[in-house]
N, C-alpha and C positions, 0 to 999 in steps of 0.2 A: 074558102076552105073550111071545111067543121071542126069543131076542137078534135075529132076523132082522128080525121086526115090528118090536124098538125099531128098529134099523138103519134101518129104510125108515121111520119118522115119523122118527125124525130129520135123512133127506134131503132127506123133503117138506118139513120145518118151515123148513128154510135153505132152500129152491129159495123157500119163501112171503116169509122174512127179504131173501132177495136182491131179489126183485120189489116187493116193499112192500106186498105183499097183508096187511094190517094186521088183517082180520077172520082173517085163516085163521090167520095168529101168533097172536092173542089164543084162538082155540079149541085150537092147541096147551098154550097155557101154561097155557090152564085143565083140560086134560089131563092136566097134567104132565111137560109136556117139561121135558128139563134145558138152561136156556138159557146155559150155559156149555158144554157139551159140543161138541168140536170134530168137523167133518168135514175131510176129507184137509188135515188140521192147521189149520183156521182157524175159528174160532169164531164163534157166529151176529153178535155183535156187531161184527164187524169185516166180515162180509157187508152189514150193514145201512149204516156208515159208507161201504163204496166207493159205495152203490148212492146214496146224500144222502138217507135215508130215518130224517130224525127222527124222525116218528110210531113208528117201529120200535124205533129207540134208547129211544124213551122206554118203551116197553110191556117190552124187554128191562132194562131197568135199574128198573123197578120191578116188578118178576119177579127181581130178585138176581141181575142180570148184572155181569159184575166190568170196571168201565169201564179197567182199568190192565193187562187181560188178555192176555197177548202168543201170536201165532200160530208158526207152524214156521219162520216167518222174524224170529221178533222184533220184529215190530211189536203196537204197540197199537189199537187201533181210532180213538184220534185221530190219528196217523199213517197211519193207512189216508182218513182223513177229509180231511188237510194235501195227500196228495200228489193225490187227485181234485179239489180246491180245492171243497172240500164246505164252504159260512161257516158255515151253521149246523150244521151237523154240526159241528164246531171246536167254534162257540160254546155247544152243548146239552152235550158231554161234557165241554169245562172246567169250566161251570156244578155238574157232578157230582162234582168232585173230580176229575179226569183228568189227570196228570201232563205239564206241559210238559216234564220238563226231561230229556226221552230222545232215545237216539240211532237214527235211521236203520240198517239193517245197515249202510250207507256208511260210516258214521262221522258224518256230519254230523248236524248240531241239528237239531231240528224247526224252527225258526224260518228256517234254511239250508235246506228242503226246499221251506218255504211260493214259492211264485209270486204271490201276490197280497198286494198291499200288506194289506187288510181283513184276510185271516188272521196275514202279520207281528206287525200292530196287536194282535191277539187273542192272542199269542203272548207277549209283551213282557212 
């Protein structure tokens, strides 16, 4: 395959990650995409967090996606998850080992980010 081909599965496979098309991830992965590999610096599992697309997180993280992964801005994919006010998104990647205890590019806590009481609670 030419770097151009991986190039362009790799677009698809996030364009699929972002939508929650959860069969077309799962035919990538079984392909062998690399589900850590960023596009224009943010990596598929902080796609699948904005979008509130557990079933995604979950097929990525048991495919050896790195739940504490930080994109071009420094955030992690549960911070990606905190500021969409995504519960279970929160709640499925703490479940995984996910780090609460990071900072926003702001400066602020993740728990200073959260807007809703239920993810506060999850954050504690």
């Amino acid at each position: 395959m030419s770097d151009q081909s991986k190039q362009q599965a790799q677009t698809d496979f996030i364009w699929s990650v972002k939508n929650g098309q959860a069969d077309d991830v799962k035919r990538f992965i079984k392909e062998g995409i690399n589900v850590n590999e960023s596009v224009s610096g943010r990596p598929p599992m902080h796609h699948a967090a904005d979008g509130g697309h557990v079933d995604i997180l979950e097929l990525l993280v048991e495919s050896g996606a790195n739940v504490d992964e930080k994109d071009k801005h420094g955030m992690t994919p549960l911070l990606s998850a905190i500021f969409e006010g995504h519960k279970d998104c929160v709640e499925y990647l703490l479940s995984k080992g996910a780090s609460k205890t990071g900072t926003a590019p702001s400066g602020q806590s993740y728990i200073e980010c959260a807007e809703t009481d239920e993810i506060k609670q999850l954050l504690k």
